[in-house]
N, C-alpha and C positions, 0 to 999 in steps of 0.2 A: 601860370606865369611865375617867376621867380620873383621876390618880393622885393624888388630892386628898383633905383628912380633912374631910368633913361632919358638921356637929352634929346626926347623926341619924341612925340604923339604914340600913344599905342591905343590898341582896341582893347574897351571894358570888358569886362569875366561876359561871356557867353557868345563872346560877336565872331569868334572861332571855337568852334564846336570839335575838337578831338575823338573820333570816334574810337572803339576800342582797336586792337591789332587782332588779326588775325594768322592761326598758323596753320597749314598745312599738313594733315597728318595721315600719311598713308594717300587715300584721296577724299578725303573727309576736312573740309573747314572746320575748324575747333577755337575758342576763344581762348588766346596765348592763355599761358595760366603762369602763376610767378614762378615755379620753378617746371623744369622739363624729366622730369624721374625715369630714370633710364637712356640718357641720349647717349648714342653709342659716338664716344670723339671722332670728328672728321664727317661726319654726316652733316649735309649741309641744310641749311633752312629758310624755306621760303613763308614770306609774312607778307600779307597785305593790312590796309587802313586806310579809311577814307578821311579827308579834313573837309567839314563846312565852315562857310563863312557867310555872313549877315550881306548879303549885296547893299542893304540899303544903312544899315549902321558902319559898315568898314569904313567909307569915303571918308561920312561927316568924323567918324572918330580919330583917322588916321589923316584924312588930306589924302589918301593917296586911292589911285583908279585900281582894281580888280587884276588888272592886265599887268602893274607895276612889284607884284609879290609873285612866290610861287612856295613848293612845299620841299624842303630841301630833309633830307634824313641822313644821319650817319651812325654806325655802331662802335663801339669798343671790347674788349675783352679786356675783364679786368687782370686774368691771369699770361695773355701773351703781349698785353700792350700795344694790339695791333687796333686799327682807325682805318674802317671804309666807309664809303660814302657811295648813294644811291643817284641814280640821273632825278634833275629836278622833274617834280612834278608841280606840272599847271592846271590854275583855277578853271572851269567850265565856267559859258555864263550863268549857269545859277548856284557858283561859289562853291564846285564841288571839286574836289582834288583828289583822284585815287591813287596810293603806293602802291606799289607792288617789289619786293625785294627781295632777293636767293643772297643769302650768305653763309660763305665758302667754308665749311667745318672747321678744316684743317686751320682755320685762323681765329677760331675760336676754343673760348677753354674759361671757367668759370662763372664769373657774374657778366652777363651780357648786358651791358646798354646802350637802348634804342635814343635815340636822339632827334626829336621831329620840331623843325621848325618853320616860320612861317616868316620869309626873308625878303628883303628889296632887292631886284633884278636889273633896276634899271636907274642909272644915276643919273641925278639931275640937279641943275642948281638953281631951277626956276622956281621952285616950292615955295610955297607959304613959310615965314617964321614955325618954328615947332614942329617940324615933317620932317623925316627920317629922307636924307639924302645921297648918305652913303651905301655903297652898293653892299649889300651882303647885312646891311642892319636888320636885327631880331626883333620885328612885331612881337610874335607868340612862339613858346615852345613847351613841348611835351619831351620828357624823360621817362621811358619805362623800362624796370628792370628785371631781367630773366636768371633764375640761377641754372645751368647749365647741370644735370646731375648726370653722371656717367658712374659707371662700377663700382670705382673708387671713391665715390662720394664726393666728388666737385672736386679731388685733388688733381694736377698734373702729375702722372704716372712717368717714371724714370726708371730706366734698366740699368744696373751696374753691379760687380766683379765685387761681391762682399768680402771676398778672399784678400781686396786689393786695400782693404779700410780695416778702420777702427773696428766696426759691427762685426756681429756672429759670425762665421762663415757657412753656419747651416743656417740660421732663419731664412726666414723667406721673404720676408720686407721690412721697412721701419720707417717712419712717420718725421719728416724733420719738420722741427715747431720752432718757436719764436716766443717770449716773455715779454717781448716791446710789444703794449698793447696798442701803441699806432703806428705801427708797422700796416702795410698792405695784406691782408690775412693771404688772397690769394697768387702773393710773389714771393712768400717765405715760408707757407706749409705747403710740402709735397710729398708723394708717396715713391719710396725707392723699391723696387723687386729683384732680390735677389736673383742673377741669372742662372744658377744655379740650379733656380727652381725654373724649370724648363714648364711644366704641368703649368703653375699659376702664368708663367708670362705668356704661357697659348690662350688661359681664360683670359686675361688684362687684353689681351688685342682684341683690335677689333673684327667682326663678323660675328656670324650665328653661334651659338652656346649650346652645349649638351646639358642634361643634365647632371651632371657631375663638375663641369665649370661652371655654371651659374650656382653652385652648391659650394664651390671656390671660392667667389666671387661675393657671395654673401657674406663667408666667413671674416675674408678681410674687411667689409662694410663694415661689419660688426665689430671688428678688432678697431678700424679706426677710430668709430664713433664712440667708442667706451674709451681712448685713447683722450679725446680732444673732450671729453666727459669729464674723466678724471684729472685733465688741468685746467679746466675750468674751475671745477670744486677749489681746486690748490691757490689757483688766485683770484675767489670769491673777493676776498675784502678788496684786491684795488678794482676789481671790476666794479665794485661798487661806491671807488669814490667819485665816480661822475655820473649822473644819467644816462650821458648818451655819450658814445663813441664815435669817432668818423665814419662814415659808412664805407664797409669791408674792411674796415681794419681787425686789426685780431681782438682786441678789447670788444669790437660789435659785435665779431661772429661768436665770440665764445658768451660774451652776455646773452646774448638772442636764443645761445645753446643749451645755458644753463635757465632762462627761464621757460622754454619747452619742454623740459627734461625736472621740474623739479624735484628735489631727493632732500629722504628725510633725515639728512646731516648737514651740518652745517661747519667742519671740517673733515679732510681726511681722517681716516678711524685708526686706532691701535692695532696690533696682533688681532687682540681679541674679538675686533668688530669686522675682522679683513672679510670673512666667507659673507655676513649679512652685505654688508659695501659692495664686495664683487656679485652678488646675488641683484642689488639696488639698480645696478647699472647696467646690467643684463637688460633689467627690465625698462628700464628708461630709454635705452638702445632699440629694445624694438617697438616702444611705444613711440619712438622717432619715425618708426616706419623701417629702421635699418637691420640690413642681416634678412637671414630669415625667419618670415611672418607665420604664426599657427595658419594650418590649416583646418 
């Protein structure tokens, strides 16, 4: 529960029991895990979770009957800004409520959040003093978040006419970034692909890979993450004049980045230290897990 004082009865910590989510993979149940490594954009994803509740502590805690709540869920994307929402699910009488949810790929893209709560269905104005009587009032909620990973490392991929801009007209991609570190990290970094490079925008799409586009597709992993590495490094000291960041902001992702990732400088280096630096980051790149891993 959020640590907030509502104008109205709520159930003590455990009288709604949150089970974990569940996700579907392949045809194998898996327990969601925080991030999804490899999701190919546009594939959709089905998640189940159960919600219990105390039949005999709900009433006395809340005033309200079993039959008067249900379990409503919704998601987000934090990179396309889109908001669905699942048909409610109802309590059984021994307080049990299952989800079941398919959400549609193509409306997803970055940090996904699960949104589960435990809501008033039915309005009334006969209640007790202190009893939640508006419809849609929030007993309990759970928030769980998923990072979406796809080829490009969580960025949203964009195809465009380098010939037609500022950039190279041979490279093959480039990375737009952001120095407001409360900015949305995933509304203002994204990955552009030169169409030019025809080879990399057949591995960027989606479907099955050969080995020579997943050998692509590392490459760029690996260019990006040494990318968003080396400007972390550059704005080490204001990352570190606060704690903590808004969550997904660029100041969070890049903190969260550079404490995974830590290198044994503590700024950018000279001429002199360039190859040991480019060497540092190599290695912290694939100790992120990105690019490609020894075999």
């Amino acid at each position: 529960m959020p640590a907030d004082v509502r104008p109205y009865l709520i159930p003590r910590p455990g009288t709604v029991a949150w089970e974990p989510w569940f996700l579907l993979d392949a045809e194998e149940w898996i327990p969601m895990p925080d991030a999804i490594d490899g999701w190919d954009p546009g594939t959709n994803l089905r998640a189940v979770r159960r919600v219990r509740i105390d039949v005999a502590r709900f009433p006395q805690e809340t005033g309200l009957a079993l039959a008067d709540v249900a379990v409503t869920v919704s998601w987000t994307s934090s990179t396309t800004d889109m908001t669905e929402a699942a048909p409610t699910a109802w309590f059984d009488p021994n307080g049990t409520a299952l989800i079941d949810v398919t959400l549609v790929g193509e409306r997803l893209s970055g940090v996904l959040s699960l949104r589960s709560t435990v809501s008033l269905t039915s309005a009334s104005t006969g209640r007790g003093a202190g009893v939640a009587t508006v419809l849609g009032s929030v007993l309990s909620e759970h928030v769980q978040r998923v990072v979406l990973e796809s080829a490009s490392s969580m960025f949203p991929v964009h195809e465009i006419d380098f010939s037609h801009t500022r950039l190279s007209p041979t490279a093959s991609w480039h990375l737009e970034t952001s120095t407001d570190l409360t900015a949305p990290f995933y509304g203002t970094f994204r990955v552009l692909i030169n169409k030019s490079d025809r080879e990399l925008r057949t591995a960027v799409a989606r479907g099955a890979k050969d080995r020579r586009q997943h050998a692509l597709l590392d490459e760029l992993q690996a260019g990006v993450a040494a990318l968003l590495l080396e400007l972390a490094l550059h704005l080490r000291t204001e990352l570190a004049e606060r704690e903590e960041w808004p969550p997904d902001s660029v100041g969070d992702v890049l903190a969260r980045t550079l404490a995974a990732s830590p290198l044994h400088l503590s700024a950018p280096p000279g001429a002199a230290e360039l190859a040991e630096f480019k060497t540092q980051i190599s290695g912290a790149v694939r100790n992120l897990g990105r690019g490609r891993i020894f075999q």
